[in-house]
C-alpha positions as CSV (number, residue, x, y, z in Angstrom):
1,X,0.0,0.0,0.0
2,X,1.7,2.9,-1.1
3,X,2.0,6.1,1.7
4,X,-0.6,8.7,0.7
5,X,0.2,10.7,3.7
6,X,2.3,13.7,2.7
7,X,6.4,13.7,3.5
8,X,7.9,16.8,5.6
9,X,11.2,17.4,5.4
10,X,13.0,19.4,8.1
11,X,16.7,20.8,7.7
12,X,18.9,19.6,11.3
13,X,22.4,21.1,10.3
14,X,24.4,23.5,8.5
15,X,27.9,23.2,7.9
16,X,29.8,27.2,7.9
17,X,33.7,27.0,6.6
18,X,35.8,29.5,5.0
19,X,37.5,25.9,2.8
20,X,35.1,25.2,0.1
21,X,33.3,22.0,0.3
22,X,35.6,19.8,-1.2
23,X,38.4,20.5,0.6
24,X,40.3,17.9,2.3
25,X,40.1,19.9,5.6
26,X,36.7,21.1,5.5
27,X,35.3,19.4,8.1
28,X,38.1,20.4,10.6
29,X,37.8,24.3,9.6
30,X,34.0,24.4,9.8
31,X,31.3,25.2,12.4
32,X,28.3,23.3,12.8
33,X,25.1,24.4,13.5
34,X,22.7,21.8,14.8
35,X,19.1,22.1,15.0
36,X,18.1,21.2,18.9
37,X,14.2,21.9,18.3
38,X,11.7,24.0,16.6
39,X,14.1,27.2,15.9
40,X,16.5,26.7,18.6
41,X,20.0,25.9,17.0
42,X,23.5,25.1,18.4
43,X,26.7,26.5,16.9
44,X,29.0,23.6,17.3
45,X,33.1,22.6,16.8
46,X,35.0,19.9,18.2
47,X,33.3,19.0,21.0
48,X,32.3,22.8,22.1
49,X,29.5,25.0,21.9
50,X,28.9,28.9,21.2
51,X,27.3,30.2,24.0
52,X,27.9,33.9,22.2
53,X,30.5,35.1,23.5
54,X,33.1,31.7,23.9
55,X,33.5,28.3,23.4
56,X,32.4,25.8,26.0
57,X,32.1,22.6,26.3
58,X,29.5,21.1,24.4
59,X,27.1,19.3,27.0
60,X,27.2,22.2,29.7
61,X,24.4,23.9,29.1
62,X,25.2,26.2,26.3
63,X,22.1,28.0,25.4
64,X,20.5,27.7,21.8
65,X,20.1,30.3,19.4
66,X,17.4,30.9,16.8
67,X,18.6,30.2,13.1
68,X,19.4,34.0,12.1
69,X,21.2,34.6,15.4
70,X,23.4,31.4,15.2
71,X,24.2,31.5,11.4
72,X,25.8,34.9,12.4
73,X,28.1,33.3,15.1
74,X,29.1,30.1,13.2
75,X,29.4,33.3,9.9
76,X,31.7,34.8,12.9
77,X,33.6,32.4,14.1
78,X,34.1,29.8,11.5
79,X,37.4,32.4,10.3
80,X,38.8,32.2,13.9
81,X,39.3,28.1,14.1
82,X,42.5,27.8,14.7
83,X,44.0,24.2,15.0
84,X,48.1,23.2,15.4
85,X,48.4,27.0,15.2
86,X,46.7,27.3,11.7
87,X,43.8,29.4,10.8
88,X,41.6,28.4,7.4
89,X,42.8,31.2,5.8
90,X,46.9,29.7,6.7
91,X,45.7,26.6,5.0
92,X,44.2,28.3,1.6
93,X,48.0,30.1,1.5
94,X,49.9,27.4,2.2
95,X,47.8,25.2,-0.5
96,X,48.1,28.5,-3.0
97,X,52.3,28.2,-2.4
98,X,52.1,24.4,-2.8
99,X,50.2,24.7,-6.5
100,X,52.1,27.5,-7.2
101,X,55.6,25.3,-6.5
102,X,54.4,22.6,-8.1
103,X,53.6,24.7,-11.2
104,X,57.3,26.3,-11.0
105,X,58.7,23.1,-10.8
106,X,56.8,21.7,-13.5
107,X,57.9,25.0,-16.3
């Protein structure tokens, strides 16, 4: 019997990195917001949550946000990731010097 009640389809989670999509360090560079319950969203990395004005750890009661007001943190933040002393915008230079090496070295 075929379902002939209608589907609904609900986004959970938004991904926010200054790497594009396919780049091998995306997912490390990126913030996530998660969607907790109706409009009440959780700007996530690594284990922390944006509570607005730091990072805390994720399960300790960090507050949720509404979509428009955490899209702006994770829009805020996701550029200040840094990781082994590295910021997004260190890896998109130091992957610009690599191509442009290997281009050199190819002439």
């Amino acid at each position: 019997m075929a379902n002939t009640l209608p589907l609904t389809e609900i986004v959970s989670q938004y991904t926010i990195s200054v790497l594009p999509a396919g780049h091998r360090d995306f997912r490390n560079w990126s913030v996530t917001l998660t969607r907790h319950a109706y409009n009440a969203w959780r700007v996530l990395h690594g284990g922390y949550a944006f509570d607005g004005v730091r990072w805390q750890p994720e399960h300790s009661g960090v507050p949720n946000f509404d979509l428009k007001t955490a899209y702006r943190y994770a829009q805020e933040q996701a550029p200040l990731i840094i990781l082994n002393g590295l910021t997004a915008h260190d890896i998109l230079a130091r992957d610009a010097e690599r191509a442009r090496t290997t281009t050199a070295q190819e002439a």
